[in-house]
PyMOL Python script that loads the backbone (N, CA, C, O; Angstrom):
from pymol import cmd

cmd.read_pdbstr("""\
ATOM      1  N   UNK A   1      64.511  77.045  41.155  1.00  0.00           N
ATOM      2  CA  UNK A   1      65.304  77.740  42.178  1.00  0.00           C
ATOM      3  C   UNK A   1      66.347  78.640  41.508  1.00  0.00           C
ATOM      4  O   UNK A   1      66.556  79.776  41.933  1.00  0.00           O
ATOM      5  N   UNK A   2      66.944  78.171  40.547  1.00  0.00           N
ATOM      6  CA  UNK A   2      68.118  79.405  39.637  1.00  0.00           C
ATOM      7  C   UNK A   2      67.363  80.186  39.112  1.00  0.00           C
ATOM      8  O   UNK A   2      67.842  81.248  38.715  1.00  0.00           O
ATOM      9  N   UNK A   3      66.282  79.987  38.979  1.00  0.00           N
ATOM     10  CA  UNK A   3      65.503  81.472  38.262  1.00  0.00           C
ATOM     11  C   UNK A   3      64.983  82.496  39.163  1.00  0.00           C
ATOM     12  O   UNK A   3      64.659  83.658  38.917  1.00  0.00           O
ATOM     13  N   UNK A   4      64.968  81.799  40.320  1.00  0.00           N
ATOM     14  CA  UNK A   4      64.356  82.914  41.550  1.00  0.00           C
ATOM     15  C   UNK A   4      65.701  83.361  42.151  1.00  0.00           C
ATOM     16  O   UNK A   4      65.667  84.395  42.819  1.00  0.00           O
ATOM     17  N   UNK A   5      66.881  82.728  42.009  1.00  0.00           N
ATOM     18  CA  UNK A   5      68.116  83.423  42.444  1.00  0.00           C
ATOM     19  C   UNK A   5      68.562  84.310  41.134  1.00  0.00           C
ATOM     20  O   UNK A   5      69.462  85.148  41.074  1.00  0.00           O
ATOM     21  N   UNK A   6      68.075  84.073  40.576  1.00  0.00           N
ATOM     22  CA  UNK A   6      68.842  85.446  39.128  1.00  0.00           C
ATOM     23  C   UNK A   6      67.663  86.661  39.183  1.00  0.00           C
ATOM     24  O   UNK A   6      67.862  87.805  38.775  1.00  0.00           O
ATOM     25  N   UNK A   7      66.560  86.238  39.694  1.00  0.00           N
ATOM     26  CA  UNK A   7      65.590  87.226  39.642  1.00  0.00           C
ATOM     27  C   UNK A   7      66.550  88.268  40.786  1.00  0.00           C
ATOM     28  O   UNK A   7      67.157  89.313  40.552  1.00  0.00           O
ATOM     29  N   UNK A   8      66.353  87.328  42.345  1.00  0.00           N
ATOM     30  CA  UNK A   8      66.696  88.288  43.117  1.00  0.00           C
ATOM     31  C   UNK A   8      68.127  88.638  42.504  1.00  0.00           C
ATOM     32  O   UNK A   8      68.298  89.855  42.584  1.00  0.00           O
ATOM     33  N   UNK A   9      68.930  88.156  42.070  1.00  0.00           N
ATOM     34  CA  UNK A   9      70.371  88.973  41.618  1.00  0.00           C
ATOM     35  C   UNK A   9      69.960  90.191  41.444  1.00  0.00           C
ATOM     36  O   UNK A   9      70.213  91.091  42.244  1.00  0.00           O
ATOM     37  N   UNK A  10      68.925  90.426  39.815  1.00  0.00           N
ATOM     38  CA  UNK A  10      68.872  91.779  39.214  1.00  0.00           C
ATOM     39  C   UNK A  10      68.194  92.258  40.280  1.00  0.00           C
ATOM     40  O   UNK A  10      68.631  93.395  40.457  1.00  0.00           O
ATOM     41  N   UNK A  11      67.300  91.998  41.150  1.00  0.00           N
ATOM     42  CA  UNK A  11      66.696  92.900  41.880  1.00  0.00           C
ATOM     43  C   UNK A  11      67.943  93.665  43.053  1.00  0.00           C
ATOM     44  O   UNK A  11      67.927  94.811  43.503  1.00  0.00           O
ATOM     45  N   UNK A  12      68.759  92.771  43.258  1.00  0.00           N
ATOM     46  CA  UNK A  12      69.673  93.594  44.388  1.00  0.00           C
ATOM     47  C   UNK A  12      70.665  94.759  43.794  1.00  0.00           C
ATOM     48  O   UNK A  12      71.084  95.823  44.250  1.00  0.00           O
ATOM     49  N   UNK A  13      70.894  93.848  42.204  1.00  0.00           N
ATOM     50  CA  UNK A  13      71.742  94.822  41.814  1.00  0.00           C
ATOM     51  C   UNK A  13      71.543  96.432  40.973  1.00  0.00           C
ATOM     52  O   UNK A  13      72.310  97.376  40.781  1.00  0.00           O
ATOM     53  N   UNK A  14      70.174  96.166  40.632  1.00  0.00           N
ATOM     54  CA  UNK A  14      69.183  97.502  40.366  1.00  0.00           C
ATOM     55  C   UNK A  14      68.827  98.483  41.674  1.00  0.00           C
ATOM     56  O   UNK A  14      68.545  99.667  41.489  1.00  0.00           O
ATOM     57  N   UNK A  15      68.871  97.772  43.285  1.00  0.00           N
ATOM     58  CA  UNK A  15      69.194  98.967  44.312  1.00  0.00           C
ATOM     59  C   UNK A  15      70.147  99.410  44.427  1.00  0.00           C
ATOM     60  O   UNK A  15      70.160 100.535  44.926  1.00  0.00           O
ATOM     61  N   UNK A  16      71.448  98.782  44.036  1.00  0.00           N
ATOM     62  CA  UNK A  16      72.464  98.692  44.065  1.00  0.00           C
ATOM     63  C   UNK A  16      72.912  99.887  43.413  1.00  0.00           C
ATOM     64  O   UNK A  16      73.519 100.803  43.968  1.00  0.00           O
ATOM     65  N   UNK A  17      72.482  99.814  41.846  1.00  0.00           N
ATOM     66  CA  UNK A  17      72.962 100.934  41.253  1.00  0.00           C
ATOM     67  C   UNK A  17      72.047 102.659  41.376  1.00  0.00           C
ATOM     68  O   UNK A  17      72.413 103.818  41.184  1.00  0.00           O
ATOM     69  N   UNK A  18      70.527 101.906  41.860  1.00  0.00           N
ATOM     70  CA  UNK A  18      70.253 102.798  42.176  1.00  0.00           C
ATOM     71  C   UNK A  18      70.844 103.934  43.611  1.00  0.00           C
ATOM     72  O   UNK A  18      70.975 105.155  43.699  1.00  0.00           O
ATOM     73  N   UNK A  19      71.063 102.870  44.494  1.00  0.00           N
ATOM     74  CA  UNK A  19      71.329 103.663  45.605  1.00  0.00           C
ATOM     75  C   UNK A  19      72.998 104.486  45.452  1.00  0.00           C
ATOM     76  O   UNK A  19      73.362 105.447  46.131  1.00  0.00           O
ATOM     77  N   UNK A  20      73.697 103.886  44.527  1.00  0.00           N
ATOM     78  CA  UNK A  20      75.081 104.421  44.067  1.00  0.00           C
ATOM     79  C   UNK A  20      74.687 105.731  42.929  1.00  0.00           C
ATOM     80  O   UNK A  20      75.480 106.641  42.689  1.00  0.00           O
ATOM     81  N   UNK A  21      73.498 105.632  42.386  1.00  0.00           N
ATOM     82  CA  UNK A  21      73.157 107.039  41.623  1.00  0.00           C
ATOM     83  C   UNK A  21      72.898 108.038  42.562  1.00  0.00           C
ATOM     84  O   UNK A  21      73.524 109.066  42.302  1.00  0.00           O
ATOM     85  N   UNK A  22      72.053 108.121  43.775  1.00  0.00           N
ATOM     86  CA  UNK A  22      71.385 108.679  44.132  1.00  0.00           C
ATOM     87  C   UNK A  22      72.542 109.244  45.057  1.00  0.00           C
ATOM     88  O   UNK A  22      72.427 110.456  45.240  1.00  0.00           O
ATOM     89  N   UNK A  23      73.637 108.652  45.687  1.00  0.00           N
ATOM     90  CA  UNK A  23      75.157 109.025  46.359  1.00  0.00           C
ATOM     91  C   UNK A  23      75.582 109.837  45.418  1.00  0.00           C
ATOM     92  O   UNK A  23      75.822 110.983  45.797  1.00  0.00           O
ATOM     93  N   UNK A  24      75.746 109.600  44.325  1.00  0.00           N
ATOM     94  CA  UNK A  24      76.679 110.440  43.315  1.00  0.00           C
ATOM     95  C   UNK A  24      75.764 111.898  43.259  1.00  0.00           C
ATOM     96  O   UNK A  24      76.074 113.074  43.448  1.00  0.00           O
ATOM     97  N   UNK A  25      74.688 111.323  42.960  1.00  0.00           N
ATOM     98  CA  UNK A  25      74.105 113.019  43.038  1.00  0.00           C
ATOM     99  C   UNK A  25      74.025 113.725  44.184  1.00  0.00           C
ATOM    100  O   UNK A  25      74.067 114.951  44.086  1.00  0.00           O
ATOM    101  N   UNK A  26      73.911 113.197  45.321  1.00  0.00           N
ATOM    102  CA  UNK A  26      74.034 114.517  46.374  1.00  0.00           C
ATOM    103  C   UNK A  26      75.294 114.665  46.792  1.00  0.00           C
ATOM    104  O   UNK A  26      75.473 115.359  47.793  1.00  0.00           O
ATOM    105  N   UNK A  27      76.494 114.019  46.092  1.00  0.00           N
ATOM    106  CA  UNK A  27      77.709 114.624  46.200  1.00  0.00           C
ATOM    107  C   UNK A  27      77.825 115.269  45.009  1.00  0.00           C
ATOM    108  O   UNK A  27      78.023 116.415  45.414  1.00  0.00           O
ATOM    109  N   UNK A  28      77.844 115.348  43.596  1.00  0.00           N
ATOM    110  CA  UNK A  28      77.498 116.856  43.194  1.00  0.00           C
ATOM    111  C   UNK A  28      76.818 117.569  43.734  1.00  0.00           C
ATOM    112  O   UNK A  28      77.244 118.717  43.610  1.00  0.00           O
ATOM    113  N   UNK A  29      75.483 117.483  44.594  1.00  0.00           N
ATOM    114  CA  UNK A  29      75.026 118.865  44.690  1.00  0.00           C
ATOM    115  C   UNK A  29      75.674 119.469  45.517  1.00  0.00           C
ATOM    116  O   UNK A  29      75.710 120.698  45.453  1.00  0.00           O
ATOM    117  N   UNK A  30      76.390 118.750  46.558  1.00  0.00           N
ATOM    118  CA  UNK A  30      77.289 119.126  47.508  1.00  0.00           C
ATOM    119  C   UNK A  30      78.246 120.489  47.367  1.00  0.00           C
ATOM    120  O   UNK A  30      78.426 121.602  47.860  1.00  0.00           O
ATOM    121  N   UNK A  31      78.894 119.266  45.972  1.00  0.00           N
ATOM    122  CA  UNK A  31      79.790 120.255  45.242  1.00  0.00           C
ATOM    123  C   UNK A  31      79.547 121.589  44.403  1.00  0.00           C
ATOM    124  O   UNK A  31      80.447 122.415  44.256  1.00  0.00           O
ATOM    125  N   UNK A  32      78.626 121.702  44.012  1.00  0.00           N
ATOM    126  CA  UNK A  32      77.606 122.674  43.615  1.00  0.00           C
ATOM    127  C   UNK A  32      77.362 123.646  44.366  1.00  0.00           C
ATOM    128  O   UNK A  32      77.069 124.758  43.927  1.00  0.00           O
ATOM    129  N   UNK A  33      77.471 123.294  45.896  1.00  0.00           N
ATOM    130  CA  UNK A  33      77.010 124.157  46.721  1.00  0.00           C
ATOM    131  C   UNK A  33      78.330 124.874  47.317  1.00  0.00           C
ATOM    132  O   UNK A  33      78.507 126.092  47.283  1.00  0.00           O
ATOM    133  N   UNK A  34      79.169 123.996  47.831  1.00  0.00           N
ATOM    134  CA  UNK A  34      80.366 124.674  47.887  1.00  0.00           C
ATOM    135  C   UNK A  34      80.797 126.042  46.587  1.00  0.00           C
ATOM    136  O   UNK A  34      81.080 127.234  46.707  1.00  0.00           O
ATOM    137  N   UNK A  35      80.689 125.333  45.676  1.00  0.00           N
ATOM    138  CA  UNK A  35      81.653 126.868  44.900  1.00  0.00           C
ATOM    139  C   UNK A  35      80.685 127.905  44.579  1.00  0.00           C
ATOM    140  O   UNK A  35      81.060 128.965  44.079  1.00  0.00           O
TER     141      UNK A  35
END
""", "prot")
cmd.dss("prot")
cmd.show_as("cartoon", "prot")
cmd.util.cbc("prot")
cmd.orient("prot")
């Protein structure tokens, strides 16, 4: 059971950072677009 809760850990925290990359970039392009 602790190995299937550390699995899902990295799995939440790999959307996690993915979905926080994918924010950061369309607020540069944002910004990109503005100037």
């Amino acid at each position: 059971m602790k190995t299937y809760s550390l699995i899902f850990s990295v799995i939440m925290w790999k959307a996690f950072v993915k979905a926080g990359l994918y924010n950061w970039t369309d607020k540069q392009i944002e910004d990109a677009d503005k100037s």
